[in-house]
C-alpha positions as CSV (number, residue, x, y, z in Angstrom):
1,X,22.3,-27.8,-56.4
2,X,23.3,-24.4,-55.7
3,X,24.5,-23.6,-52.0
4,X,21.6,-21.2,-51.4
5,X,18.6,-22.8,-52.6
6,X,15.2,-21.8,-51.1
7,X,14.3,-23.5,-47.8
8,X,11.3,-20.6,-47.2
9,X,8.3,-19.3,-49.2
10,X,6.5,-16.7,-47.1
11,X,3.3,-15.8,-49.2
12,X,0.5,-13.2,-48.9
13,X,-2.9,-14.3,-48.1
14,X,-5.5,-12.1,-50.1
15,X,-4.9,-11.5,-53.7
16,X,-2.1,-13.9,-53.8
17,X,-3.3,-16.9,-52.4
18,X,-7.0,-16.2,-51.3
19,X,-9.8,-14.3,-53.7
20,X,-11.2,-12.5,-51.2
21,X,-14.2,-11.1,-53.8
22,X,-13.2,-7.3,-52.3
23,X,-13.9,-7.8,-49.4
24,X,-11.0,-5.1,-48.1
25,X,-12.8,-2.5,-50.0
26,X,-16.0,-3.3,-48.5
27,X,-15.2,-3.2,-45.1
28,X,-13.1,-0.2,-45.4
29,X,-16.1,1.6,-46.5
30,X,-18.1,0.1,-43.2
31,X,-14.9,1.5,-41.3
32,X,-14.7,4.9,-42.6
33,X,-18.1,5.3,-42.6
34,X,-17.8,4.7,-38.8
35,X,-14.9,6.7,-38.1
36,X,-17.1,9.6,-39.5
37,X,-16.1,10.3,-42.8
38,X,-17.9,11.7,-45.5
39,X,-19.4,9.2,-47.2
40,X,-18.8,10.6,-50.8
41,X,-16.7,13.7,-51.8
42,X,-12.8,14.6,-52.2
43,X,-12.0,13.0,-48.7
44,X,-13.5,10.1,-49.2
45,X,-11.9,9.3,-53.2
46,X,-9.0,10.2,-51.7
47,X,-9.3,7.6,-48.3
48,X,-10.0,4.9,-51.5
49,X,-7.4,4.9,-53.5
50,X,-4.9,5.5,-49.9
51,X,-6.3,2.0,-49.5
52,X,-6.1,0.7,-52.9
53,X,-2.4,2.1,-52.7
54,X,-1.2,0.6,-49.3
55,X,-2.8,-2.7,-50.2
56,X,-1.1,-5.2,-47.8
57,X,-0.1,-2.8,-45.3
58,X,-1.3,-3.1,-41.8
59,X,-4.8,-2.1,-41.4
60,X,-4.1,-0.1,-38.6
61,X,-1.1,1.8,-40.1
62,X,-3.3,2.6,-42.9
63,X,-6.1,4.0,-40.7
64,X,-3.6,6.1,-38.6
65,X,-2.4,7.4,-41.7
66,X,-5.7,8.3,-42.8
67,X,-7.3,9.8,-39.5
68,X,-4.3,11.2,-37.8
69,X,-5.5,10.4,-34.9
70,X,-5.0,6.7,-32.8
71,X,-8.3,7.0,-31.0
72,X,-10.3,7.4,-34.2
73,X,-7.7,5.0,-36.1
74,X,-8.0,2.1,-33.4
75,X,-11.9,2.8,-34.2
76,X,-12.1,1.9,-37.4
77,X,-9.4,-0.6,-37.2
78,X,-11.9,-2.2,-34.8
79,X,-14.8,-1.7,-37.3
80,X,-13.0,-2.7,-40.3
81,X,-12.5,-6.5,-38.9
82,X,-15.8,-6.7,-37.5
83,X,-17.0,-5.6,-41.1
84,X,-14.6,-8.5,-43.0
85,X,-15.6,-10.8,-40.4
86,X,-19.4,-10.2,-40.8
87,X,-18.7,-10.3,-44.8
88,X,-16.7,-13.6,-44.8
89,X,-19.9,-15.3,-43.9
90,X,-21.6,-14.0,-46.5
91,X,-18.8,-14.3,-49.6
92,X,-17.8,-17.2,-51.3
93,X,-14.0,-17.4,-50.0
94,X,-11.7,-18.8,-52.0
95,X,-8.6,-20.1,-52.9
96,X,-7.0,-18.9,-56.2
97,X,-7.2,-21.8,-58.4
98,X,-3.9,-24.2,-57.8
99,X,-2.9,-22.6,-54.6
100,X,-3.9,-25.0,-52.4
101,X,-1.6,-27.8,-54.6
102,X,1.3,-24.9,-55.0
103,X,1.2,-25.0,-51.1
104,X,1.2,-28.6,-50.4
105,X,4.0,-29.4,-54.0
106,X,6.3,-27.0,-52.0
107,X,6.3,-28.3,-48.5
108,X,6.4,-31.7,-50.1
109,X,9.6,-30.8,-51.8
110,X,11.5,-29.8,-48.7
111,X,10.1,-26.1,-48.5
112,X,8.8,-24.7,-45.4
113,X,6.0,-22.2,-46.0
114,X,4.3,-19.2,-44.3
115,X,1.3,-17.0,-45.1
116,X,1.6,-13.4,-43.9
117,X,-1.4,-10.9,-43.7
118,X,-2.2,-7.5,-43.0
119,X,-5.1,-8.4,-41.4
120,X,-5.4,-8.7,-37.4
121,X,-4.6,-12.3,-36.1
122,X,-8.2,-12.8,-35.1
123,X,-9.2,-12.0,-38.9
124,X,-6.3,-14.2,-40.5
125,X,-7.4,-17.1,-38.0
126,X,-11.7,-16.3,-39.4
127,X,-10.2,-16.6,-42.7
128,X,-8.1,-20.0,-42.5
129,X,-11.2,-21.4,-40.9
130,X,-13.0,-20.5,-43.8
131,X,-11.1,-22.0,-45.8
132,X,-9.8,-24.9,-43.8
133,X,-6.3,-24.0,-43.9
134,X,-5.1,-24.4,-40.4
135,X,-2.3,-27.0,-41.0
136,X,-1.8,-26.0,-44.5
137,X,1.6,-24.0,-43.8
138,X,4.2,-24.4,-41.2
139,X,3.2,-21.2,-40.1
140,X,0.9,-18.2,-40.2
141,X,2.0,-14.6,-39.3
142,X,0.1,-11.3,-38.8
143,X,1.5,-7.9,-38.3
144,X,1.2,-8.3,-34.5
145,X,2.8,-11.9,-34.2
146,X,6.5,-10.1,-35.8
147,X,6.3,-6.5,-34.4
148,X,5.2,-4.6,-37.5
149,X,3.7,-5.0,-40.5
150,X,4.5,-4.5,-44.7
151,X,6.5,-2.4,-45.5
152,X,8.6,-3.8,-42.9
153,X,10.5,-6.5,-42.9
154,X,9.3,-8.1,-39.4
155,X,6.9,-11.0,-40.4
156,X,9.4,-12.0,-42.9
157,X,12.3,-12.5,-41.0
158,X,9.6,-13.8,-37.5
159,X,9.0,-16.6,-40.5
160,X,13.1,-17.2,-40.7
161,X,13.5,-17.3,-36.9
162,X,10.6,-19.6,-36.3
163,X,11.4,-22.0,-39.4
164,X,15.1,-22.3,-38.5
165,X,15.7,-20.8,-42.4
166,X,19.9,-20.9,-42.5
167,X,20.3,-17.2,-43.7
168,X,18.2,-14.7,-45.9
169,X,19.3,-15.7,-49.6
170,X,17.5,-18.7,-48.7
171,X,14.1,-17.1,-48.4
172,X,11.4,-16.3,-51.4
173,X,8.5,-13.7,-51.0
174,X,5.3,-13.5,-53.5
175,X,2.7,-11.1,-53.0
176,X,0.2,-8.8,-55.5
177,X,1.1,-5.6,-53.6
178,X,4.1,-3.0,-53.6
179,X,4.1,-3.5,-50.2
180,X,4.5,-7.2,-50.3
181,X,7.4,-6.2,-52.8
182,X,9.2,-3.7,-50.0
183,X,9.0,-6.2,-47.4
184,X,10.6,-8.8,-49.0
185,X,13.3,-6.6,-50.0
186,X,13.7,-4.7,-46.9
187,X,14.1,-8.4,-45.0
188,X,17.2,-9.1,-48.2
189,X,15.4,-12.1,-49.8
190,X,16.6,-13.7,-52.6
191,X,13.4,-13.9,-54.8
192,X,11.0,-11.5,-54.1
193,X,8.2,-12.1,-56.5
194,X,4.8,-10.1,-57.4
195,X,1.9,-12.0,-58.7
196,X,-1.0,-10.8,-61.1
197,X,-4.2,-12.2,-59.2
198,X,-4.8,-9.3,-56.9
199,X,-4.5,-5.6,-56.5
200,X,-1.9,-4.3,-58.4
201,X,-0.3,-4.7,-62.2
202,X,2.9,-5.7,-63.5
203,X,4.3,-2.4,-63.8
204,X,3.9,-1.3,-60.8
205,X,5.2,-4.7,-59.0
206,X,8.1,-3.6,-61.5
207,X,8.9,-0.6,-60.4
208,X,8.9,-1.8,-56.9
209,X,11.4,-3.6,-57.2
210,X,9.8,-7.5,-58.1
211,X,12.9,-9.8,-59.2
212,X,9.7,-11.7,-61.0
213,X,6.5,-10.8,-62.0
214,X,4.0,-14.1,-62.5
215,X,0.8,-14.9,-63.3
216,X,0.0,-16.7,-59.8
217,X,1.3,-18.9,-57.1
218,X,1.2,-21.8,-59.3
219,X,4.2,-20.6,-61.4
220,X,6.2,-19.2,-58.1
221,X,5.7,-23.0,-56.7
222,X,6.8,-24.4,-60.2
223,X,9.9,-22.0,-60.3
224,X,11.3,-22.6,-56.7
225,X,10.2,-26.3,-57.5
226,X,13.0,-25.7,-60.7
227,X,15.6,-24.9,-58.1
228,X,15.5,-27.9,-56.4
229,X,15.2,-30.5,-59.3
C-alpha cells in the first residue's frame, strides 16, 4: 500500500453529486432579472454563458464580475438564493444515481469525505435537507466556511485542516467544472478528477488540467477504493 494513499475525497455538490434539474440557470435568470438587466439581448447571452463558464465558482464572485458593482452584485447574490431556494421546493432534487453508495463505500473504507459548493451556506444546508444528507460526509464546506471560493484553493485545504488529512498528496478532488479542476490543483492534490454528469465535457475538464476524466462519482469511489485494496 503506497505511502500516500488517499485519506480525503472532497467532492462538488451539483452536477457531480446532486442533479439539480438546472436549477443554477433558473435562478440566475430570476437574479439578473432583478439586478436590472436586460432580459434578452447581447448583455444578457453574454451574462449566460459567463455563468455557464464559471460554473462552480462562487455566486457572488460571478455576479461581481458581471455587474461591477458590490451593491448591485450583493443584490442579486441575495436574489439568486432566494430564487434556488424557492425552486428546490418545486424540483425533484436528486442524487446522481450511485452517489449516495459511492459516499458511504468510501468512508466505510477509511476515507474521510467533504462536499464543497458554490452556493451560500444557507443554500448548501436547503439542499442537504432536501436530500437528507446531513450526516452523509464528515464535512460540508461553502465558499464562506474556507475564506474563498473555486478557483481557490481555500475549501480544499479548510477540508485538510478540519479532517486532520497528513499532507496534500493524500487528498482527491472530483468535480464537473473547470473550476472544480483549478481548485484542486491550486490546493496540490494528488487526483484531481472531472466527472461527466454536469456542466462541462471531457475536453474541456482536459484541458483544465483533470488527471482523470470519469463517467461519475461511482467510478471515482471505485478508483480510490483500487488504491486501498
Amino acid at each position: 500500500m503506497p505511502d500516500n494513499m488517499i485519506q480525503l475525497a472532497v467532492l462538488d455538490m451539483a452536477g457531480t453529486t446532486v442533479a439539480d434539474g438546472g436549477l443554477v440557470q433558473r435562478a440566475f435568470e430570476a437574479a439578473a432579472t432583478a439586478a436590472g438587466m436586460d432580459t434578452e439581448g447581447p448583455r444578457r447571452e453574454h451574462a449566460r454563458q459567463y455563468v455557464l463558464d464559471t460554473m462552480g465558482q462562487s455566486k457572488i464572485a460571478v455576479f461581481r464580475a458581471l455587474l461591477g458593482d458590490e451593491d448591485r452584485a450583493q443584490a442579486a447574490n441575495r436574489a439568486f438564493e432566494d430564487a434556488y431556494d424557492a425552486l428546490i421546493g418545486e424540483v425533484d432534487i436528486s442524487p446522481i444515481p450511485g452517489a449516495a453508495e459511492a459516499i458511504s463505500s468510501l468512508r466505510d473504507a477509511g476515507v474521510r469525505v467533504a462536499l464543497t459548493t458554490g452556493f451560500s451556506r444557507s443554500t448548501q444546508d436547503r439542499l442537504l435537507d432536501a436530500l437528507g444528507w446531513r450526516e452523509i460526509a464528515d464535512l460540508t464546506l461553502a465558499p464562506s466556511d474556507a475564506g474563498r471560493g473555486r478557483p481557490y484553493p481555500d475549501m480544499v485545504l479548510t477540508a485538510l485542516l478540519r479532517l486532520r488529512v497528513d499532507a496534500v498528496d493524500r487528498v482527491a478532488v472530483l468535480g464537473d467544472t473547470t473550476s472544480d479542476i483549478a481548485t484542486g490543483r491550486a490546493a496540490g492534490a494528488r487526483i484531481v478528477a472531472g466527472v461527466l454528469t454536469g456542466a462541462h465535457d471531457e475536453p474541456r475538464l482536459r484541458a483544465a488540467g483533470a488527471t482523470h476524466v470519469l463517467p461519475s462519482v461511482v467510478e471515482f469511489a471505485e478508483l480510490i477504493r483500487a488504491e486501498r485494496a
